[in-house]
PLY file of the C-alpha trace (Angstrom):
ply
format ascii 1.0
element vertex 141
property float x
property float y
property float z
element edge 140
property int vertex1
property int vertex2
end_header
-26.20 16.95 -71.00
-23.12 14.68 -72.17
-19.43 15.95 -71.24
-16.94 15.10 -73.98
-13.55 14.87 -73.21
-11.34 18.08 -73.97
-9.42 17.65 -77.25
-6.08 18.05 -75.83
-6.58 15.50 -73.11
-8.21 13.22 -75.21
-4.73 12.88 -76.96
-2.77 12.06 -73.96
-4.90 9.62 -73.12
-4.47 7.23 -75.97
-0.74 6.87 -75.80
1.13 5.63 -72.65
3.40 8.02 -70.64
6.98 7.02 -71.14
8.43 9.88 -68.92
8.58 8.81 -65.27
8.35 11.82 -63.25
11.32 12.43 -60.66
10.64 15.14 -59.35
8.84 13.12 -55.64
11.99 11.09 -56.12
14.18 13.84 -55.93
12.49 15.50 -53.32
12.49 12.43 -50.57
16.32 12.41 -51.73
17.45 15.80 -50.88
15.37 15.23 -47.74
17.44 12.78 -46.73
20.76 13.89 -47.99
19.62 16.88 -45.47
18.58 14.68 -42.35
22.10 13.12 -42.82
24.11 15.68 -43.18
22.73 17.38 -40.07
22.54 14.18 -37.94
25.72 13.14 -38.37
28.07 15.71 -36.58
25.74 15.11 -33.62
26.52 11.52 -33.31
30.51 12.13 -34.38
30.53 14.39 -31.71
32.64 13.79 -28.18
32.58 15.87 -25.00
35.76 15.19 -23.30
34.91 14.23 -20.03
38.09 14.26 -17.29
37.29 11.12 -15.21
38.72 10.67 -12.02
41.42 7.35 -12.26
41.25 4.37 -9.56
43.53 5.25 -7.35
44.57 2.81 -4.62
42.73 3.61 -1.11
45.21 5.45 1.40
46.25 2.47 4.02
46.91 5.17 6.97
44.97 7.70 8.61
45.35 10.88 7.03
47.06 13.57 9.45
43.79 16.08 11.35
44.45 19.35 12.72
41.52 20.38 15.01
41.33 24.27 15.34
37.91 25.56 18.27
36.98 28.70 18.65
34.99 29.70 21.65
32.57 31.55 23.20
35.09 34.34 24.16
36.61 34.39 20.49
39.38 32.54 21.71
40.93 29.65 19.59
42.77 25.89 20.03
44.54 24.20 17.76
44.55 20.81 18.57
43.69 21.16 21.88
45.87 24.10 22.85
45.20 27.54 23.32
46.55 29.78 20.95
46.50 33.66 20.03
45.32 35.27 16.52
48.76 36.56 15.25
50.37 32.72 15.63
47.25 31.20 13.11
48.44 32.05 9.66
51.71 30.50 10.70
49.63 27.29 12.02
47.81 27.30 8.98
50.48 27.50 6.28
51.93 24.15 7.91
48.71 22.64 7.24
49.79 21.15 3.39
47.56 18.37 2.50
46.21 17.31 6.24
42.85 17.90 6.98
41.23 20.53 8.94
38.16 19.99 11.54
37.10 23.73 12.17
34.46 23.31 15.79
33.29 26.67 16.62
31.02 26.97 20.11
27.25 27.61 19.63
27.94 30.73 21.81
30.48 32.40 19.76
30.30 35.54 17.50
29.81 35.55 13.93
32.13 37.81 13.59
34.97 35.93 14.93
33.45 32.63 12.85
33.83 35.19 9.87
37.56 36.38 10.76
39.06 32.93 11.38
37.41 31.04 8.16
38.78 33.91 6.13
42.09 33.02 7.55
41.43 29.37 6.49
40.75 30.58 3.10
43.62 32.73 2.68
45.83 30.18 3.94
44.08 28.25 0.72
43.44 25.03 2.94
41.47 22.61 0.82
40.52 19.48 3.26
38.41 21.27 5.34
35.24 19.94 7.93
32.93 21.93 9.61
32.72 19.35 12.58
30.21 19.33 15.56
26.59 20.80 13.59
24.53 18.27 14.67
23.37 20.21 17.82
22.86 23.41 15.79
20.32 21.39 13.30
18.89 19.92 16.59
18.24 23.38 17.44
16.10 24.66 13.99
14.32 21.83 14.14
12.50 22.23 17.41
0 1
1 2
2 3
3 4
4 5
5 6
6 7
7 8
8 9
9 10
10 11
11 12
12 13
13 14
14 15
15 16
16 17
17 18
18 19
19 20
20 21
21 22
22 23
23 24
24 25
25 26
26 27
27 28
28 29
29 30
30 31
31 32
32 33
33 34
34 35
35 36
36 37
37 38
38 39
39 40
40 41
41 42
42 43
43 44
44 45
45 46
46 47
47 48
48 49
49 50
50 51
51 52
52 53
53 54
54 55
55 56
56 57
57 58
58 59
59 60
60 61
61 62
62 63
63 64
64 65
65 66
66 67
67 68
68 69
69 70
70 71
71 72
72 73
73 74
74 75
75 76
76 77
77 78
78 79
79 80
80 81
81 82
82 83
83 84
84 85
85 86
86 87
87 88
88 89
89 90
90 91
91 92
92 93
93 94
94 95
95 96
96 97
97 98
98 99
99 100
100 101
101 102
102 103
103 104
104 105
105 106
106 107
107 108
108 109
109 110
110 111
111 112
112 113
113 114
114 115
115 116
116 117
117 118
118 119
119 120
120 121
121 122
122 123
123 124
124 125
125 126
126 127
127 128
128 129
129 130
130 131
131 132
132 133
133 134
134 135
135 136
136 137
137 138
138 139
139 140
């Protein structure tokens, strides 16, 4: 059995096709009119960052207040033995010196908790918890 050719196709076939179809063309277009328009804000786009400036290194010591508490509760400050009531006033005359808080392996947590709160109402911001080594010493073994 012999297929002919349909009629209507067999028309087509004899002449060329002038029309170029446009629509692929337009497709691939649009495609990437769309990739650019959403890639584009993302490279435009800036976080603003608030890097620290070079700032020349301090040539003296910076002033250190040392403040112990003890077993007992008790606390120095630098070295001296002072009561409760006098450390807010201590503390306010801190400013911009540092602050190297020691408190004895012995002592209370509760007093630990007391005086640090009076550190951070007194808004202190240099602040070292000094003399941990032997406490890490002692989870370790």
């Amino acid at each position: 059995m012999v297929r002919r050719p349909a009629p209507a196709l067999d028309a087509f076939a004899e002449q060329p096709i002038s029309a170029l179809n446009t629509t692929p063309l337009i497709d691939v277009m649009l495609v990437l009119l769309i990739m650019f328009i959403v890639t584009i804000p993302i490279t435009s786009h800036k976080v603003p960052l608030d890097l620290p400036q070079r700032t020349p290194l301090p040539t003296e010591e910076p002033l250190v207040h040392r403040l112990d508490l003890d077993a007992s509760g008790g606390l120095s400050w630098d070295g001296a033995r002072i009561g409760e009531g006098v450390l807010p006033a201590l503390l306010a005359q801190v400013g911009r010196a540092e602050l190297h808080f020691r408190t004895d392996g012995e002592s209370r947590y509760e007093d630990f908790d007391r005086v640090l709160a009076s550190v951070k109402r007194a808004r202190i911001e240099r602040l070292g918890l000094i003399d941990n080594q032997r406490f890490a010493q002692a989870v370790v073994n």
